[in-house]
PAKEKOL-907817 format. One record per residue (C-alpha): y, z, x; residue number from 0. Coordinates in Angstrom, 3 decimals, always signed. Layout:
BEGIN
<pt py="Y" pz="Z" px="X" nr="NUM"/>
...
***
This chain:
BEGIN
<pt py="+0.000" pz="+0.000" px="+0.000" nr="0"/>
<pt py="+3.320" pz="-0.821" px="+1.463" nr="1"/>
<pt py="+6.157" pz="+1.410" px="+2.133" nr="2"/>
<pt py="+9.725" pz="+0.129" px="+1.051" nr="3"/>
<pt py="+11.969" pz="+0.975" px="+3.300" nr="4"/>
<pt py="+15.621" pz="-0.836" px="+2.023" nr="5"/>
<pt py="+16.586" pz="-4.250" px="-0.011" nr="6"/>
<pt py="+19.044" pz="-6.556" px="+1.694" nr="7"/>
<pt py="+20.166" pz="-9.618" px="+0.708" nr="8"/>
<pt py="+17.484" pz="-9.689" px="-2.523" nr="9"/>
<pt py="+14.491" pz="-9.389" px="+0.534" nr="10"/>
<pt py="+12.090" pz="-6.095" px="+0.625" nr="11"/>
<pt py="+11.916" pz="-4.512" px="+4.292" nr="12"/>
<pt py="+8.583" pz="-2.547" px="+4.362" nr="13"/>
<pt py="+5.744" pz="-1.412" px="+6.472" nr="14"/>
<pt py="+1.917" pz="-1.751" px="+5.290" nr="15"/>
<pt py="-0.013" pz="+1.538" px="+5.625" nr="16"/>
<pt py="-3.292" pz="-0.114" px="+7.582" nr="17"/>
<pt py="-1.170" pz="-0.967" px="+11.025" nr="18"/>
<pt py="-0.033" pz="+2.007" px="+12.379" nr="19"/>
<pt py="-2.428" pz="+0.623" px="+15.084" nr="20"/>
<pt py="+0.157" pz="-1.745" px="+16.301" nr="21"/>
<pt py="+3.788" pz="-1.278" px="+17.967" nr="22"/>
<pt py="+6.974" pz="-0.607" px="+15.876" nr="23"/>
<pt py="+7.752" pz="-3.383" px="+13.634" nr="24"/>
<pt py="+8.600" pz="-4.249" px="+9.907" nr="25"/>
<pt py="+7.789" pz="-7.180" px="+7.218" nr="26"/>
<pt py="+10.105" pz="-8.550" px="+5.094" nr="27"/>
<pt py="+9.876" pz="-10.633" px="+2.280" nr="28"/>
<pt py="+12.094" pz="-12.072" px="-1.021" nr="29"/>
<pt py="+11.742" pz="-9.512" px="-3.985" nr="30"/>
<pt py="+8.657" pz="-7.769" px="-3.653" nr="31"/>
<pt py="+6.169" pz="-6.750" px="-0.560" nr="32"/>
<pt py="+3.886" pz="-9.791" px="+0.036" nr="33"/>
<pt py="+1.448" pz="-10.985" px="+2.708" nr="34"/>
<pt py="+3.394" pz="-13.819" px="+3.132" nr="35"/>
<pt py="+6.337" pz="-12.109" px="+5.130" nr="36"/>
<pt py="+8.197" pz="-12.245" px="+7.927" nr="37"/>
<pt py="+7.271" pz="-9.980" px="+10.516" nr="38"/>
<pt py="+9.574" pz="-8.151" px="+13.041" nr="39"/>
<pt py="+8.930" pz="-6.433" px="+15.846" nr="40"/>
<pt py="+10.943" pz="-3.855" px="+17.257" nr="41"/>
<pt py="+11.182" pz="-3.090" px="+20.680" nr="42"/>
<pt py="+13.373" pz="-0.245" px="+22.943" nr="43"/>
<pt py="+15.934" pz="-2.700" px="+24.159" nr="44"/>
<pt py="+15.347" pz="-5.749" px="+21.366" nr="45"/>
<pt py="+13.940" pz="-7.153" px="+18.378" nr="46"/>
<pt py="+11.393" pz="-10.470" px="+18.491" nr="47"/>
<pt py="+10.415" pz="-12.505" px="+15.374" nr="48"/>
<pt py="+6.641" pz="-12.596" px="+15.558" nr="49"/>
<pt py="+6.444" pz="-14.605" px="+12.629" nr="50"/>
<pt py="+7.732" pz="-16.527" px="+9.780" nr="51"/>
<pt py="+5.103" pz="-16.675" px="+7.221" nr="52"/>
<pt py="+7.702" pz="-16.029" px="+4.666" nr="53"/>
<pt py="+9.684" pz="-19.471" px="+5.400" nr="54"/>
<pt py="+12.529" pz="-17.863" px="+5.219" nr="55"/>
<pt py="+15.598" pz="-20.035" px="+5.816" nr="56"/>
<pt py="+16.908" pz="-19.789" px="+9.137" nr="57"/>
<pt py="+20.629" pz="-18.817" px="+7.875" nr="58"/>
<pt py="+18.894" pz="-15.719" px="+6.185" nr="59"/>
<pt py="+16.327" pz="-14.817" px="+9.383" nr="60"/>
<pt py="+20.003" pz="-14.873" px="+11.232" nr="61"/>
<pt py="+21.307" pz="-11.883" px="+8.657" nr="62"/>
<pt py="+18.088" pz="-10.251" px="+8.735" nr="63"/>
<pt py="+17.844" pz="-10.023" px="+12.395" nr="64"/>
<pt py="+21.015" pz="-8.722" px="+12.525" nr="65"/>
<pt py="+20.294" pz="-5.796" px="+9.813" nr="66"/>
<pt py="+17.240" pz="-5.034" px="+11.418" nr="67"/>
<pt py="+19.176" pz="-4.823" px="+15.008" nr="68"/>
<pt py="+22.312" pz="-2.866" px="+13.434" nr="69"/>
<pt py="+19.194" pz="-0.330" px="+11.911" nr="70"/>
<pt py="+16.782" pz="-0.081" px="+14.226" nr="71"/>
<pt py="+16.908" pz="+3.446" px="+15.093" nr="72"/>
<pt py="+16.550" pz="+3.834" px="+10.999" nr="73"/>
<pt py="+13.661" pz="+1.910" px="+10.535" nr="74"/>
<pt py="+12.083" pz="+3.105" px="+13.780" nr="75"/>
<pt py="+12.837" pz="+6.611" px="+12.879" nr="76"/>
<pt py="+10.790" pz="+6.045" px="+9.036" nr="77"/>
<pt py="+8.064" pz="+4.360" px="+10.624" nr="78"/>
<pt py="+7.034" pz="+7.531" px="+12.622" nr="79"/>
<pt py="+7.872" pz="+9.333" px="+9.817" nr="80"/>
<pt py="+5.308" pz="+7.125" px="+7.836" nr="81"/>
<pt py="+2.929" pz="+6.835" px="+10.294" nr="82"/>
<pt py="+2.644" pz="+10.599" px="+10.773" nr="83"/>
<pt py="+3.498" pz="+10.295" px="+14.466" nr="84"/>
***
């Protein structure tokens, strides 16, 4: 089950419960949580598009980066709060 973290631009930010396995990142996708998302990594000094199953247009991905990179302590903070860690 996902975990909903914030709603930007009509797209749902959100980790999946089943990948606390894997390094810091979040999926996002338009309206609600989807396994076709885009997925985010986020690292100490940066943040990488892994991918863009979503197809989200590239003028969005450009706004989303930048709300993930403006947040990132945020979101990193609620995933180890999620994840228990």
């Amino acid at each position: 089950m996902p975990k909903i973290l914030a709603d930007f631009m009509g797209y749902s930010f959100y980790f999946y419960s089943n990948e606390n396995d894997e390094p810091v990142h979040v999926h996002v996708s338009k309206g609600n949580p989807s396994s076709s998302s885009a997925k985010f990594w986020i690292k100490r000094d940066s943040v990488e598009l892994e991918h863009n199953n979503a197809q989200i247009p590239q003028k969005d991905l450009k706004r989303i980066y930048n709300y993930i990179c403006i947040n990132r302590q945020k979101i990193v903070f609620a995933w180890y709060q999620f994840f228990g860690f």
